[in-house]
ROGUGU-655859 format. One record per residue (C-alpha): residue in one letter; chain; x, y, z. Coordinates in steps of 0.1 Angstrom, whole numbers, plus 2048, in hexadecimal, padded with zeros to 3 digits. Each point is the difference from the previous one (the first is absolute). Example, Ala and Ser with C-alpha at 12.3 -4.5 7.8 and 13.67 -1.06 7.14 Angstrom:
% residues 2
{rec "a","A",{87B,7D3,84E}}
{rec "s","A",{80E,822,7F9}}
//
This chain:
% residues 216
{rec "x","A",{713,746,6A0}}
{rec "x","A",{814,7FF,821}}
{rec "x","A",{7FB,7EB,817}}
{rec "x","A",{7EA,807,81E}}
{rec "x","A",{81A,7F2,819}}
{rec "x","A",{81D,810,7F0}}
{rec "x","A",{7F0,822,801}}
{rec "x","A",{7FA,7FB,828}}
{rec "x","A",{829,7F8,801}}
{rec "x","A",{802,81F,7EA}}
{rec "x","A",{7EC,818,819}}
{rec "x","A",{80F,7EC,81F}}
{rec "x","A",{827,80E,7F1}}
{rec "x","A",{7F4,81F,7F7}}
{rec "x","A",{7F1,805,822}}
{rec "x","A",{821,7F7,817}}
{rec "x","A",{814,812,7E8}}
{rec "x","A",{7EE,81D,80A}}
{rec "x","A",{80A,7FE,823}}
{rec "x","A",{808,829,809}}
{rec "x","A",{822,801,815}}
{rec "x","A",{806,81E,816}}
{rec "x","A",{820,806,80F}}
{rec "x","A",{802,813,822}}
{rec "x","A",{81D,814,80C}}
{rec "x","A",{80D,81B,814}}
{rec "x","A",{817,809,81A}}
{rec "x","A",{7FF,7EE,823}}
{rec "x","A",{7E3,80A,817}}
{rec "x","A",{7EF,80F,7E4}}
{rec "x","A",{7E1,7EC,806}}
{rec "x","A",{805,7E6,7E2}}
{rec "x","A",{7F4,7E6,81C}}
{rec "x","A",{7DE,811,808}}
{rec "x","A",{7F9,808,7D8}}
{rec "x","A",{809,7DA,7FC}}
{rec "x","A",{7E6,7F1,818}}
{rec "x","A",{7E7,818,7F2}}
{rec "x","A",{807,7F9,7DE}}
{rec "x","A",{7FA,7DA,80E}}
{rec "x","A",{7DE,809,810}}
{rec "x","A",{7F3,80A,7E1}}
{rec "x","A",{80B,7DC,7F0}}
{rec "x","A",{821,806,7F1}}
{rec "x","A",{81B,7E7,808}}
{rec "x","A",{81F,808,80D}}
{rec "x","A",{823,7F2,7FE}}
{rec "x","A",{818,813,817}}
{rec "x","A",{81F,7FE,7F7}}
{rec "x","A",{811,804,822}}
{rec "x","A",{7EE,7E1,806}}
{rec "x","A",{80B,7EF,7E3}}
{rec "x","A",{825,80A,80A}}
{rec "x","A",{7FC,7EF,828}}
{rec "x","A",{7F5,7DB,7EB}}
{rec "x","A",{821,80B,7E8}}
{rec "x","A",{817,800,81A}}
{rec "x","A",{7F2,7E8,818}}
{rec "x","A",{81F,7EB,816}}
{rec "x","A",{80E,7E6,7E9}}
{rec "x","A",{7F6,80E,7E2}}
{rec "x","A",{81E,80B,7E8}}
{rec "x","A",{7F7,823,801}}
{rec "x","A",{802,7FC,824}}
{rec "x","A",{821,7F2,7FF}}
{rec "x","A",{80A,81B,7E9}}
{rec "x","A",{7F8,81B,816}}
{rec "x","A",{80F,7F1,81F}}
{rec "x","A",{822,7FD,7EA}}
{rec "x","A",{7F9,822,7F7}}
{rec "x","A",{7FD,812,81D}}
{rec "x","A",{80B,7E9,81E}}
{rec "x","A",{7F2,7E6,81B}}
{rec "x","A",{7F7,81D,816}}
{rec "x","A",{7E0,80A,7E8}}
{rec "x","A",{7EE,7DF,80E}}
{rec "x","A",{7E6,800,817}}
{rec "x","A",{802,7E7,81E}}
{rec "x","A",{7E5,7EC,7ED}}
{rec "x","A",{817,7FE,7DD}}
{rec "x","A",{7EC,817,7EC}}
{rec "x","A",{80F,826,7F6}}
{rec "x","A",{7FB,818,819}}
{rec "x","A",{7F5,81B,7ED}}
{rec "x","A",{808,81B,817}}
{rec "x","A",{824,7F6,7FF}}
{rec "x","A",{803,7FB,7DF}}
{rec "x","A",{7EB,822,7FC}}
{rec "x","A",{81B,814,812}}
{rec "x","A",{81D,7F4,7E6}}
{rec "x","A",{7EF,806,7E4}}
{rec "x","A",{7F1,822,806}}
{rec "x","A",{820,80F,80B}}
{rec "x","A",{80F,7F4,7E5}}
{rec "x","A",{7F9,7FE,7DC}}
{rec "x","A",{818,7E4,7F2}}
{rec "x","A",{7F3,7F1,818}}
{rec "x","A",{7DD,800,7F8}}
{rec "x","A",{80B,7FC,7D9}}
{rec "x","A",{80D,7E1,807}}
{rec "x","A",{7E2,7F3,815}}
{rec "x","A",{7E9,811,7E6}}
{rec "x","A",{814,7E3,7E6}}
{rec "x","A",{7FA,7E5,815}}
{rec "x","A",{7D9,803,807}}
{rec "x","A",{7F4,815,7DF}}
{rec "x","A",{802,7E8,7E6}}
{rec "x","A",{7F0,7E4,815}}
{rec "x","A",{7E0,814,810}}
{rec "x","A",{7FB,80C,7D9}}
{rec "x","A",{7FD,7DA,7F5}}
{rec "x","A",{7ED,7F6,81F}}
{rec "x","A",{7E6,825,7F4}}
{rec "x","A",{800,7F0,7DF}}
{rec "x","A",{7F1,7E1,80B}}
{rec "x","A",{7E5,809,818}}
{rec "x","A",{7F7,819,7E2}}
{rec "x","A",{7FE,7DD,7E7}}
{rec "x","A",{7EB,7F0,81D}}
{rec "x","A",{7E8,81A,804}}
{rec "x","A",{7FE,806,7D7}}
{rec "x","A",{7F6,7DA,803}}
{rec "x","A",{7E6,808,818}}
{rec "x","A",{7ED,818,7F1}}
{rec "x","A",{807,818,817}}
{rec "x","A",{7F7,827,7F5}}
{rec "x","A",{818,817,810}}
{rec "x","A",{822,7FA,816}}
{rec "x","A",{813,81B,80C}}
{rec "x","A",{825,7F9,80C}}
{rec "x","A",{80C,813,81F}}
{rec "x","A",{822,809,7FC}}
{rec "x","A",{81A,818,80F}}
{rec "x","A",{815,7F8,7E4}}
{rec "x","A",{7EC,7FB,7E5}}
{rec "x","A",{810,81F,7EA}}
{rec "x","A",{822,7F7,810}}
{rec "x","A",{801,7DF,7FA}}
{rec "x","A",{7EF,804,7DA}}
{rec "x","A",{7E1,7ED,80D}}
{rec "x","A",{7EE,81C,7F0}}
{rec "x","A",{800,7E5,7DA}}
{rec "x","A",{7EA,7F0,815}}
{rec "x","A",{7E2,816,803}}
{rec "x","A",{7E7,817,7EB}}
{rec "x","A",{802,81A,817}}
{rec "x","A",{817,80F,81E}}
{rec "x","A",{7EB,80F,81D}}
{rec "x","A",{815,813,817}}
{rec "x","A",{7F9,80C,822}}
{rec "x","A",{80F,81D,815}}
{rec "x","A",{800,814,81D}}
{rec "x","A",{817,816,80C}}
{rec "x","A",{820,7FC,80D}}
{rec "x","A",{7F9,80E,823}}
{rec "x","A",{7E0,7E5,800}}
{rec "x","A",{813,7E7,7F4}}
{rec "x","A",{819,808,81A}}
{rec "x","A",{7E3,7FB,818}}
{rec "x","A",{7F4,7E5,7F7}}
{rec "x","A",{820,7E7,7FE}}
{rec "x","A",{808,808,823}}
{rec "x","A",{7E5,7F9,80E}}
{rec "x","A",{7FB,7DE,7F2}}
{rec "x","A",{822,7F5,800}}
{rec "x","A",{80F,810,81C}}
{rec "x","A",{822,80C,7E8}}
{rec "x","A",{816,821,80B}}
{rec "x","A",{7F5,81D,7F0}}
{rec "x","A",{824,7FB,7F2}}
{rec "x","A",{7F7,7DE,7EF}}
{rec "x","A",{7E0,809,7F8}}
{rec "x","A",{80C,81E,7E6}}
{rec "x","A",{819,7EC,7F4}}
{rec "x","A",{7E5,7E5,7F5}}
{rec "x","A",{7EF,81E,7F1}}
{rec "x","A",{81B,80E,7EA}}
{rec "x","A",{811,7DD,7F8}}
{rec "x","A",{7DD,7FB,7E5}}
{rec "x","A",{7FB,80F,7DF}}
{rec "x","A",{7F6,82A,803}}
{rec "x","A",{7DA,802,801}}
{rec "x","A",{802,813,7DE}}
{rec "x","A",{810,7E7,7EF}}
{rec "x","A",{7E2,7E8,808}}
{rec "x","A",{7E9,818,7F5}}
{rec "x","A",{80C,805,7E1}}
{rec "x","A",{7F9,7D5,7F7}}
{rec "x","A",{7E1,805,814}}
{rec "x","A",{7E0,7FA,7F0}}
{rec "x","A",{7EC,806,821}}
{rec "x","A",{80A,818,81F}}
{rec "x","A",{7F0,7F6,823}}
{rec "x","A",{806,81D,81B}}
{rec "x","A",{7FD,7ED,81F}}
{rec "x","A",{7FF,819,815}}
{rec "x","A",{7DC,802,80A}}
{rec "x","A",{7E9,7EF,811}}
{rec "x","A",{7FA,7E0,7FF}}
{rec "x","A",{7DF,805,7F5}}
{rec "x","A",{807,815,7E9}}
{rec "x","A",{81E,7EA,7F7}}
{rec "x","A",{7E8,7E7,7FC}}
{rec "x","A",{7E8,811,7EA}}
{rec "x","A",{820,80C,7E5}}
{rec "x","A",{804,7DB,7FE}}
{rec "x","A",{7E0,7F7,7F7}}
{rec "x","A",{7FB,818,7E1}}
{rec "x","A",{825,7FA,7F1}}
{rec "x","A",{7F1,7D5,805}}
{rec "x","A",{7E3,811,7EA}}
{rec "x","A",{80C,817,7EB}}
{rec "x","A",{822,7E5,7F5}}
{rec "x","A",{7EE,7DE,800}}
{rec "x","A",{7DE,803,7FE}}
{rec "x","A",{804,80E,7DD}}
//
């Protein structure tokens, strides 16, 4: 007969390795942010990974010092930490450039993903979904049970990045085209979110994909 305690354990595993991870991706100003915090309202938890890359790269740290090495003094903000604008405008104009930052900071924001992923296992919690730009890039995707993608198009997106970042026109499309075509992520994408709506009605997309994926 087993053991009344050792059947708890049991159930206790079985329950944190069930922990559902969804990755979320897609092109810059696509709305990935605003399907995020929704995704969050509805009690998932989520790790972004442009988060995860600031606390990679914080001053002092050695990918820090690898990416002043890398691309130069002049990358540093008056404060010590990268100033991502600066550093932005080398590596989107330039894709060696952005190859060689994407070797520095990949591999560590990956093994920084992986263990926020054990903690929450640990914690019982039921879904996480990990915000990433990258995440089919960067072959985050291992990661996950399923890839959500959202989109827009190009003249929205185009809309959208200026406005909240203040970029040329110029630097704005060249952000744009610098990522992976929108077909591409389609094709790995187990989800599509068209973001150009509402908000409400953004909102309300959200809520029934929550349903329909996790609620199963």
């Amino acid at each position: 007969m087993t053991d009344v305690n050792e059947t708890s354990r049991l159930m206790l595993y079985v329950n944190r390795l069930a922990m559902k991870i969804i990755g979320l991706t897609g092109g810059i100003a696509s709305g990935k942010s605003t399907v995020a915090r929704l995704l969050a309202e509805l009690g998932a938890t989520v790790i972004n990974a442009d988060e995860v890359g600031h606390e990679v790269f914080k001053p002092e740290t050695e990918a820090w010092r690898e990416v002043i090495a890398a691309f130069g003094a002049e990358v540093k903000a008056e404060d010590g930490t990268i100033d991502r604008k600066k550093l932005g405008k080398i590596i989107f104009s330039d894709p060696q450039a952005r190859e060689r930052l994407n070797r520095i900071m990949h591999p560590r924001i990956l093994q920084a993903i992986r263990e926020k992923l054990e903690a929450y296992r640990q914690r019982g919690e039921k879904v996480v979904v990990i915000e990433a730009p990258l995440l089919l890039e960067a072959g985050w995707s291992i990661l996950v049970d399923e890839v959500w993608v959202t989109s827009a198009s190009e003249e929205t997106i185009l809309r959208r990045l200026i406005s909240r970042s203040g970029l040329s026109e110029l630097d704005a499309l060249a952000r744009i085209r610098a990522q992976m075509p929108l077909e591409e992520r389609f094709k790995r994408a187990h989800v599509i979110i068209d973001t150009e709506c509402s908000f409400s009605e953004l909102k309300e997309k959200v809520k029934q994909l929550w349903q329909k994926h996790t609620e199963e």
